[in-house]
C-alpha positions in Angstrom: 0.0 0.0 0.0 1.7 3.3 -1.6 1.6 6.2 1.0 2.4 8.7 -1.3 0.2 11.6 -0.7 0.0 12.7 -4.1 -2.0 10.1 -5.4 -4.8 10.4 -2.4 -5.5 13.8 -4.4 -8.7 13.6 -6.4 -10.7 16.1 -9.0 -9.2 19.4 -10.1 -7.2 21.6 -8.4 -8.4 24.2 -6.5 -7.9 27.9 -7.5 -10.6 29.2 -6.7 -8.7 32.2 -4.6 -11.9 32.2 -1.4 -11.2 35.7 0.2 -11.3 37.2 -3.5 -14.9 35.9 -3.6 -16.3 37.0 -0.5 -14.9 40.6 -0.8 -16.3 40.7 -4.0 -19.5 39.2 -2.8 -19.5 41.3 0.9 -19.7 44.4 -1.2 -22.1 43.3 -3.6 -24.7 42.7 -1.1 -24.0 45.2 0.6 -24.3 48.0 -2.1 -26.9 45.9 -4.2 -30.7 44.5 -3.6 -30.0 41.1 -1.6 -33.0 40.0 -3.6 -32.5 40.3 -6.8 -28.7 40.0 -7.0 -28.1 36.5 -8.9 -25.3 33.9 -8.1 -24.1 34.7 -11.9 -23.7 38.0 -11.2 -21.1 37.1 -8.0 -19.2 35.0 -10.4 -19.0 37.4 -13.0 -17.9 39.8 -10.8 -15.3 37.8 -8.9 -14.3 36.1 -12.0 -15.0 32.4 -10.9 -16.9 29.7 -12.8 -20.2 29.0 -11.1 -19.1 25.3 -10.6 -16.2 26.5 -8.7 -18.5 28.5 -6.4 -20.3 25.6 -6.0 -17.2 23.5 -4.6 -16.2 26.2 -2.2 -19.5 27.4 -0.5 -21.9 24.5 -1.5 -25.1 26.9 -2.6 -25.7 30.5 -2.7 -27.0 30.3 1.3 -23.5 28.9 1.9 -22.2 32.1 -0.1 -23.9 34.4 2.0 -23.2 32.9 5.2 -19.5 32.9 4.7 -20.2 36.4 3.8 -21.7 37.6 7.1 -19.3 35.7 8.8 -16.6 37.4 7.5 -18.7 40.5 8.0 -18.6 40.0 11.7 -15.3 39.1 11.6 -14.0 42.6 10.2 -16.7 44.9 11.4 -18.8 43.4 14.4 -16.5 42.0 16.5 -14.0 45.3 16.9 -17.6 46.7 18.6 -17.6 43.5 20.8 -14.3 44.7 21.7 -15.8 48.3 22.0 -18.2 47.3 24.4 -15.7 45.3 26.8 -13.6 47.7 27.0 -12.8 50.1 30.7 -14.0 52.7 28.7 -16.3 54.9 30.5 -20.1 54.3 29.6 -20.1 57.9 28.0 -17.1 57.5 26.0 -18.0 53.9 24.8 -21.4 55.4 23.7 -19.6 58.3 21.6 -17.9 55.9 20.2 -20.8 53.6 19.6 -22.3 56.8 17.5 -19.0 57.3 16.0 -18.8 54.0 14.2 -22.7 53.2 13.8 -22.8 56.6 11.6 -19.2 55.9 9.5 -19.2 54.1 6.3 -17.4 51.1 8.1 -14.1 49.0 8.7 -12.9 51.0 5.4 -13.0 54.3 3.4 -14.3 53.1 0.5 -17.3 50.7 2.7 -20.9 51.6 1.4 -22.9 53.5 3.7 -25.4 51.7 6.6 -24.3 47.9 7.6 -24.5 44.8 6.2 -25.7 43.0 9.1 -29.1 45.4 9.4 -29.7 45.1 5.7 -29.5 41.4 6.3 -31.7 41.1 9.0 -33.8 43.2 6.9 -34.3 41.0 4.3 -34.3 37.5 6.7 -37.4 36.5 4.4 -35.2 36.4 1.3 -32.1 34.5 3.1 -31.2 30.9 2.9 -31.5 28.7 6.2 -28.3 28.7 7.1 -27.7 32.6 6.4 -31.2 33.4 8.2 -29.6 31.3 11.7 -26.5 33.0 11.6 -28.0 36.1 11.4 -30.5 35.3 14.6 -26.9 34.6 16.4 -25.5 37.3 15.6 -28.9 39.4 17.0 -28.6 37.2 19.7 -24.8 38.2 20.6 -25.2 41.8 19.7 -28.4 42.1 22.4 -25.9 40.3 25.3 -22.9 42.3 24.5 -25.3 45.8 25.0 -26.8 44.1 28.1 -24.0 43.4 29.6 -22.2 47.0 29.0 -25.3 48.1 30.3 -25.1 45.7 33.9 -21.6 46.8 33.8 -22.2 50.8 33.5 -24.7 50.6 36.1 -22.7 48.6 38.5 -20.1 52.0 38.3 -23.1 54.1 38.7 -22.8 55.2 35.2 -25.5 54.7 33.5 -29.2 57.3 34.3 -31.8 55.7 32.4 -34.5 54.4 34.7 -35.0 51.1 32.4 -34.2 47.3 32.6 -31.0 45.8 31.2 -32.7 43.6 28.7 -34.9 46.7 27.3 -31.9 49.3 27.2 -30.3 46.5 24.8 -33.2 46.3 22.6 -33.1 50.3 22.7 -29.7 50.5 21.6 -29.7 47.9 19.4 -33.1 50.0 17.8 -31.8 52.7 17.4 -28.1 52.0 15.8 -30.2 50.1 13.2 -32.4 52.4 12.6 -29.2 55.1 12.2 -28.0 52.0 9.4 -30.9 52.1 8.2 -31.6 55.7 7.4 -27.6 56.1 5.7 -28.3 53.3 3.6 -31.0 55.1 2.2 -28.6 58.3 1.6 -29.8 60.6 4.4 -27.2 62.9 5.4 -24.7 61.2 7.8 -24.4 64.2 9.7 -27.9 64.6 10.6 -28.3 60.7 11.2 -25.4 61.2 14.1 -27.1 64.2 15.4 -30.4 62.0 15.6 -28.8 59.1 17.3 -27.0 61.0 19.7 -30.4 63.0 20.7 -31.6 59.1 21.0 -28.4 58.3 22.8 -28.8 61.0 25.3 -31.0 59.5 27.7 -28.9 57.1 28.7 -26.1 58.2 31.0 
């Protein structure tokens, strides 16, 4: 019995270059309509066969769940960070503003957030793109409650509310910010309304 490696290798080689396709994809979805934006389109913009998508990601809901992975992996998790850090609440919340009314983790992002636009449009996801986007709600709502628990335990934060409804509130409102520059409003004036929002907090 040979135990030469190379002949356990089956099928072509892969070439398919996978960060490539999910920056390509990330930014389609993020600047196009979720909806209506075909598979062909993805591989005509990335410049991969469609069978070649196919052996990397499985279907287009494997596509898009790599793609919001990613997302979180360059853009939601530095506000994890955000969130735990010693920060006070005040400063954490300026910076919440800050990044919830930028264009994102670069200069040339498209306006609003990926993540909001997903959960958005959770009726036009795949199964496995539609639970990872839950998840993520579900993380996002802890990490806020437990900045919250955290703020108040240093007498920090003002708001006369529960925990578990301040998340939802903050959560509310930097989606609705997302929301509103996806849709081309004036950046400006979306910080100036989320800030007002903001303000009753601590």
């Amino acid at each position: 019995m040979s135990s030469d490696p190379t002949k356990l290798s089956r099928g072509r080689p892969k070439t398919l270059d996978r960060d490539h396709v999910l920056d390509v994809a990330m930014e389609a979805y993020w600047k196009g309509d979720i909806g209506s934006l075909s598979l062909n389109e993805i591989c005509r913009r990335s410049g991969v066969s469609k069978p070649g998508l196919y052996r990397e990601f499985s279907n287009e809901d494997g596509l898009m769940k790599a793609v919001i992975v990613r997302y979180q992996e360059q853009v939601l998790n530095p506000v994890q960070q955000m969130l735990q850090s010693e920060n006070s609440f005040r400063e954490t919340l300026d910076s919440l503003v800050s990044f919830a009314t930028s264009t994102g983790c670069q200069h040339d992002s498209p306006m609003g957030c990926l993540f909001t636009k997903m959960r958005e449009s959770r009726t036009q996801l795949g199964e496995a793109t539609r639970a990872q986007v839950y998840l993520l709600e579900e993380q996002a709502l802890a990490a806020f409650r437990q900045w919250v628990e955290r703020s108040k335990a240093k007498g920090e934060f003002a708001a006369d509310m529960s925990s578990e409804f301040a998340a939802t509130y903050i959560d509310a409102q930097i989606s609705s910010a997302s929301s509103q520059l996806a849709r081309g409003e004036d950046p400006k004036i979306v910080k100036k309304i989320l800030s007002v929002a903001f303000s009753m907090l601590g």
